[in-house]
SEDREN-170773 format. One line per 2 residues: number of its first residue (from 1); their letters; for each residue x, y, z of C-alpha. Coordinates in steps of 0.25 Angstrom, whole numbers, plus 5000, padded with zeros to 4 digits. Example, Ala and Ser with C-alpha at 12.3 -4.5 7.8 and 13.67 -1.06 7.14 Angstrom:
# residues 2
1) as) 5049,4982,5031 | 5055,4996,5029
# end
This chain:
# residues 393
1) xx) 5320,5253,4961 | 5332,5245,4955
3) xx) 5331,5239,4942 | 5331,5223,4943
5) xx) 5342,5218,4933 | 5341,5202,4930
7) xx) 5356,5197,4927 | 5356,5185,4918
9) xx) 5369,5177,4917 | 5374,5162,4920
11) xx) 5388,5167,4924 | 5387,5166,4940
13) xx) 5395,5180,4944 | 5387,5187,4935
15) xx) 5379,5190,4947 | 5390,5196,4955
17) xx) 5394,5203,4945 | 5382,5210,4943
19) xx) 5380,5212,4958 | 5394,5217,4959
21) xx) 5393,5228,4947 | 5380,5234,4951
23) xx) 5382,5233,4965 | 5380,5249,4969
25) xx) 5366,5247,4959 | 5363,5237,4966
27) xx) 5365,5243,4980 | 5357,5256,4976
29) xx) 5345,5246,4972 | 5347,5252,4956
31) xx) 5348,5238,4950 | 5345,5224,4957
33) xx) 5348,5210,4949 | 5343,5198,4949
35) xx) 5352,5186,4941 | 5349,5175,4934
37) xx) 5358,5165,4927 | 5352,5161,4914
39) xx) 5337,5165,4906 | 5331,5156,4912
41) xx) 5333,5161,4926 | 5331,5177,4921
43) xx) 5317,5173,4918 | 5315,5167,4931
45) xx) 5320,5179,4938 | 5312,5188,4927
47) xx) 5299,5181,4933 | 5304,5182,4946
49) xx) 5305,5199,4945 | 5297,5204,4936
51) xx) 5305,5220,4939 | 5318,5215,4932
53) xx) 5323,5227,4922 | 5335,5223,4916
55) xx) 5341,5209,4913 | 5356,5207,4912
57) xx) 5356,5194,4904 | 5370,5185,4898
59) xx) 5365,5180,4884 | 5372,5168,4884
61) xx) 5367,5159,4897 | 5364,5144,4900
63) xx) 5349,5141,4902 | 5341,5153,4896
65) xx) 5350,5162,4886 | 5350,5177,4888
67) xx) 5344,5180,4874 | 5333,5169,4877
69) xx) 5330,5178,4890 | 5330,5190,4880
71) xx) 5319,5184,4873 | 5311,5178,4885
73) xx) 5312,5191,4892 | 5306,5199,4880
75) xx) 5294,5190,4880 | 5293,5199,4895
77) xx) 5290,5211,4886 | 5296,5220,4896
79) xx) 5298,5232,4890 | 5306,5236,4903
81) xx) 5315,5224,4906 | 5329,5225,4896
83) xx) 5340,5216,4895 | 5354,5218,4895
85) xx) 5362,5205,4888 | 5374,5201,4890
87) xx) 5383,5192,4881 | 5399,5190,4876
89) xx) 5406,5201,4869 | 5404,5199,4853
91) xx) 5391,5190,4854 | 5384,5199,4845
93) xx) 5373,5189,4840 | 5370,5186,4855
95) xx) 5369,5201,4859 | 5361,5205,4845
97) xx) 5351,5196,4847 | 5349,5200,4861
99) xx) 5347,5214,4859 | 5337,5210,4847
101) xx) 5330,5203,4856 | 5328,5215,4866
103) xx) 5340,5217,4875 | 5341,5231,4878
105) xx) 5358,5232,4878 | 5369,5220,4881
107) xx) 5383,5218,4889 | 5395,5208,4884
109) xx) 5404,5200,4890 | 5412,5202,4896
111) xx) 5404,5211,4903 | 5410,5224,4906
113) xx) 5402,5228,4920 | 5403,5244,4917
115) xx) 5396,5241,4903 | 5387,5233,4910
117) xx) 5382,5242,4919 | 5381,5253,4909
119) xx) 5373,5243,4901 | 5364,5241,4912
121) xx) 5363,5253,4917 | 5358,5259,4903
123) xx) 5347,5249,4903 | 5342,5253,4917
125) xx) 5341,5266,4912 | 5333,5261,4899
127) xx) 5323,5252,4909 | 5321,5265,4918
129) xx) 5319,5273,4907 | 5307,5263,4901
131) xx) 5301,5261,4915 | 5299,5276,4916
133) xx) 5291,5274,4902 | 5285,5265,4906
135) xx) 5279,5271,4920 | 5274,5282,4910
137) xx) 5269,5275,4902 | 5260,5266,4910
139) xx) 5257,5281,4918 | 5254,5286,4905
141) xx) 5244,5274,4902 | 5239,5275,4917
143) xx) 5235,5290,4914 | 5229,5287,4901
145) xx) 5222,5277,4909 | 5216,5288,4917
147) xx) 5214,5297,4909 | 5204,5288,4900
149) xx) 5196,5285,4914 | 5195,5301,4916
151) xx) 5190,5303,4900 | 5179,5291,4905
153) xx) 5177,5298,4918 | 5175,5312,4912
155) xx) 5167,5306,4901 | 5157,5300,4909
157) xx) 5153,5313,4916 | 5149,5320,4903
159) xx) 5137,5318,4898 | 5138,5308,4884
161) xx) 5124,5309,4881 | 5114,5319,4880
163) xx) 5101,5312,4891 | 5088,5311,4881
165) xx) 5082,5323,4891 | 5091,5333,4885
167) xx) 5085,5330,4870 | 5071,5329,4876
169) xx) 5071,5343,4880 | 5074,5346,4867
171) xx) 5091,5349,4867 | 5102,5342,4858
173) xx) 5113,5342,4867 | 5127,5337,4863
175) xx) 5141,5338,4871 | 5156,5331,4867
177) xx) 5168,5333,4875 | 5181,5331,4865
179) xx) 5192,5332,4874 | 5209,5336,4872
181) xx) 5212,5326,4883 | 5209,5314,4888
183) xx) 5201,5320,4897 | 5197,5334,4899
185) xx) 5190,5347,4906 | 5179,5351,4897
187) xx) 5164,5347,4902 | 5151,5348,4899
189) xx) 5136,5342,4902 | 5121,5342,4902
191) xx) 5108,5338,4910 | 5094,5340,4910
193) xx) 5092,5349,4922 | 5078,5347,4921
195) xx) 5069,5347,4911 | 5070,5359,4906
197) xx) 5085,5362,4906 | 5096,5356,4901
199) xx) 5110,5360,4907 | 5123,5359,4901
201) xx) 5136,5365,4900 | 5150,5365,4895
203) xx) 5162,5368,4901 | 5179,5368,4900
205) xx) 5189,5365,4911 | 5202,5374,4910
207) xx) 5211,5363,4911 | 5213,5351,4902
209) xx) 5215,5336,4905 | 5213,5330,4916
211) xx) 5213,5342,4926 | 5201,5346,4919
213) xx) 5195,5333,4917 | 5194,5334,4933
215) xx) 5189,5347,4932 | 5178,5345,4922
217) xx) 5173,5333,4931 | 5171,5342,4942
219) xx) 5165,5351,4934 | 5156,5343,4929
221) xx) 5151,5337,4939 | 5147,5349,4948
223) xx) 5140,5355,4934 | 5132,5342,4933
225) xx) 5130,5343,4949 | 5125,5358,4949
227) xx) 5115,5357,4936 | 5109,5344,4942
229) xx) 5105,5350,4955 | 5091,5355,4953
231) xx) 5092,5368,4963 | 5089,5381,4959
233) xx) 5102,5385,4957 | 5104,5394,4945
235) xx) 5114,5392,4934 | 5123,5401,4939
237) xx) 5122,5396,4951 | 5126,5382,4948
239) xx) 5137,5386,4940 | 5142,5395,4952
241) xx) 5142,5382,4961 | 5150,5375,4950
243) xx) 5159,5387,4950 | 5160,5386,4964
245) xx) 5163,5371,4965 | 5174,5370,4954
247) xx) 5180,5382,4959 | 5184,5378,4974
249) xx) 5198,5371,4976 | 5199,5371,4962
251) xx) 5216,5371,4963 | 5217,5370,4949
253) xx) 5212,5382,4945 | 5204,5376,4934
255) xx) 5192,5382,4926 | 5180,5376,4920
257) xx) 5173,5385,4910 | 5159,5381,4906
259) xx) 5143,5384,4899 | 5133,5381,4908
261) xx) 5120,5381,4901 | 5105,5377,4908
263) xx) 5094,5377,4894 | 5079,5379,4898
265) xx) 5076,5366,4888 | 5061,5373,4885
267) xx) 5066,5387,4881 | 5081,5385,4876
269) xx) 5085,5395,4886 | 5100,5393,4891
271) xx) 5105,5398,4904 | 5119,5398,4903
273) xx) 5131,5401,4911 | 5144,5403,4906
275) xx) 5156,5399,4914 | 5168,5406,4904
277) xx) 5165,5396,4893 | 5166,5397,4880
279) xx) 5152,5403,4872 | 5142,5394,4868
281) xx) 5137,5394,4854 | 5125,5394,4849
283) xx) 5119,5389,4835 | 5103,5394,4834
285) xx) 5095,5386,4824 | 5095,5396,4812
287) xx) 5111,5394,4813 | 5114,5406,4820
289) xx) 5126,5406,4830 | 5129,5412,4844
291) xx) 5139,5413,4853 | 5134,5414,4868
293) xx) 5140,5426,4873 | 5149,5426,4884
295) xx) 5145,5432,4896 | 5154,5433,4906
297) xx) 5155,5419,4914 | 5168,5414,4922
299) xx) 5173,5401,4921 | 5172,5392,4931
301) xx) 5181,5389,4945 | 5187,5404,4942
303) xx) 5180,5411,4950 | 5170,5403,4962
305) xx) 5161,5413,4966 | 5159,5419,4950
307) xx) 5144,5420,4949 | 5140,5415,4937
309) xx) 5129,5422,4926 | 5120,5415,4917
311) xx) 5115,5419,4903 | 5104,5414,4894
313) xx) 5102,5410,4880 | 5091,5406,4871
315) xx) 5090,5392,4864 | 5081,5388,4853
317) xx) 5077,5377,4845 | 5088,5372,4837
319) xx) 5098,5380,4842 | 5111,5374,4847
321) xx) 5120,5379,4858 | 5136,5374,4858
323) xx) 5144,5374,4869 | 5160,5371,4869
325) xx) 5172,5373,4875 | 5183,5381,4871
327) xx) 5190,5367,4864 | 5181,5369,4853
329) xx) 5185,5383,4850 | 5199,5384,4854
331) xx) 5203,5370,4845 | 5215,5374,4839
333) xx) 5221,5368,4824 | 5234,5367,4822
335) xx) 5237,5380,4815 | 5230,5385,4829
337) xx) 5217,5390,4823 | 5208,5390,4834
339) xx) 5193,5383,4833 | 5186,5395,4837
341) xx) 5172,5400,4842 | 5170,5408,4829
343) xx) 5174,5393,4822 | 5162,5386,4831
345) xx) 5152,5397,4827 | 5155,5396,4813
347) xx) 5156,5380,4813 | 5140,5381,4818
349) xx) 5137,5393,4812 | 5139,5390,4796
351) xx) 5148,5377,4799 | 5148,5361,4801
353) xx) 5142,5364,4814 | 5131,5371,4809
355) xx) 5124,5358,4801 | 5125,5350,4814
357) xx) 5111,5351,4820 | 5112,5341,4833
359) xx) 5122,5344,4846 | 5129,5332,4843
361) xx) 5132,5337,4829 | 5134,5351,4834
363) xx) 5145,5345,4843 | 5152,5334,4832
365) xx) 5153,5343,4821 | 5161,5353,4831
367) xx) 5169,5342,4837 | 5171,5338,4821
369) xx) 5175,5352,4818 | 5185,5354,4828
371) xx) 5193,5340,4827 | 5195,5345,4811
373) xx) 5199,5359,4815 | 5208,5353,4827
375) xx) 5213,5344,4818 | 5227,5338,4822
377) xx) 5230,5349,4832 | 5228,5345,4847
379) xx) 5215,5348,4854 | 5219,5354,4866
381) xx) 5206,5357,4872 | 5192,5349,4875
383) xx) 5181,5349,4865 | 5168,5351,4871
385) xx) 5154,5355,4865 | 5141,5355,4870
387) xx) 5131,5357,4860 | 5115,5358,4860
389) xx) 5103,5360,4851 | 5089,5366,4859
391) xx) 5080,5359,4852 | 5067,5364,4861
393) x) 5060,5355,4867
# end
């Protein structure tokens, strides 16, 4: 598209000048000029096209002077719309004050036409050049925009609070999300089943940002869709058809590990299943800790027709079960010390962790923990817990 260049000038060949001297530019649709004698008339044709780039404006002019124009077209606070300004050769004062009040180059008369085109030409440069910023930055501000309506989105499908039928049948639950990103892939939830079990589960998408944003979604849904369906379907039988489901079409090759636990609220027994996650912890009410061994388990969307194993472990009063993901453990300082499982274990074994009696304790004073060991290093991964106290009921 050509850049519009307004002339300003009460000497009447100006204009043929002009359209003589940029003939070919104007030919190939790179610059187009409107022309106006005096300030006054500029200001009509400014109102008139509101796409003008560049003005070419005589300081001295009957009517409307060229540096009252300067003044009244910086009240426009057009970041994008320069002025070139043009005066006799040796008026110093005139030019100085020109450029002090904004003109981004000047011309002298008499003019000299090959000076005046480099002049000009530089400054189409400068205004391209601008334009490009600013096109990235209103696309930065427009992704930034979207971005914060995914953060709502994803937000509002997680759980915030714990429903009251949870601590009725006798469990503290807490869970926290603390993402890298904006938005990002790690996910987790929890539900009355009935009124004996509670499920919940955790779980981490391979990717980061928004990819996996799109991908936790998903995965959260068919989760929250397969546990709510009261059917007879075995733990491992739900996981197999959320297995299934995530891993049709799935172009992207993306993974989503995860801990998917159904408690027996009566007899603190879990039924687990572990989908390549990382070993839940567990603190028993004397202090003791454990690490949930692995058993085998493939992450989800690798392998559709995996058939999934479930395991059990026992739960009893006062004892508190942690779950995370692998943002925990693998936080990095900036010497590259790395978080660590045998840091967690010790952190609720004999540390802070250990005077913190609630889920939500549990969970802050980690969070808490890991921010100081972080510290001014970047946290390159998502920071999720999900953390319970069986109370019995």
């Amino acid at each position: 598209m050509a850049i519009k260049i307004l002339s300003v000038d009460d000497e009447q060949d100006m204009e043929m000048l002009i359209s003589q001297l940029f003939r070919k530019q104007i030919r190939d649709k790179k610059y187009e000029f409107v022309f106006a004698n005096n300030g006054v008339e500029a200001l009509e044709r400014l109102e008139e096209s509101d796409d003008i780039a560049l003005i070419l404006s005589d300081i001295n002019m009957p009517g409307m002077d060229g540096l009252t124009l300067l003044s009244k077209v910086n009240e426009k606070q057009n970041p994008l719309l320069k002025a070139i300004m043009v005066s006799a050769y040796g008026d110093m004062d005139n030019i100085r004050t020109a450029m002090n009040r904004g003109a981004f180059d000047f011309v002298t008369k008499p003019v000299n036409f090959d000076d005046l085109e480099i002049t000009i030409s530089k400054t189409v440069e400068h205004i391209e050049m601008l334009a490009t910023l600013e096109r990235g930055r209103e696309q930065l501000i427009a992704i930034q925009n979207d971005l914060s309506v995914a953060k709502e989105i994803q937000s509002s499908m997680l759980p915030k609070t714990v429903p009251a039928n949870i601590a009725k049948a006798g469990v503290d639950l807490h869970a926290f999300i603390h993402p890298a990103k904006v938005v990002g892939g790690d996910l987790y939830d929890y539900f009355m089943m009935d009124s004996e079990r509670l499920f919940f589960m955790i779980g981490d998408v391979s990717d980061k940002g928004v990819p996996a944003a799109l991908f936790m979604a998903i995965s959260k849904a068919i989760f929250k869709s397969q546990f709510s369906n009261r059917n007879d379907d075995t733990i491992c039988d739900k996981v197999r058809i959320v297995n299934e489901f995530l891993s049709e079409d799935n172009t992207s090759f993306m993974f989503v590990t995860a801990f998917v636990c159904i408690m027996n609220v009566k007899t603190g027994v879990v039924e687990y299943v572990d989908a390549g996650h990382e070993p839940p912890l567990i603190i028993r009410a004397n202090g003791d800790t454990e690490l949930v061994k692995k058993q085998g388990g493939m992450a989800l969307c690798f392998d559709s027709t995996f058939r999934y194993q479930s395991h059990t472990l026992q739960l009893y009063p006062g004892d508190k079960f942690v779950l995370y993901t692998d943002g925990v453990t693998d936080a990095n300082n900036l010497t590259g010390a790395r978080y660590g499982l045998h840091y967690l274990e010790d952190f609720f074994r004999t540390g802070e962790g250990s005077t913190r009696e609630t889920a939500r304790e549990m969970n802050e004073a980690t969070l808490e923990s890991l921010i100081d060991f972080i510290g001014p290093a970047n946290q390159f991964d998502d920071i999720t817990m999900l953390s319970l106290r069986y109370l019995g009921s």
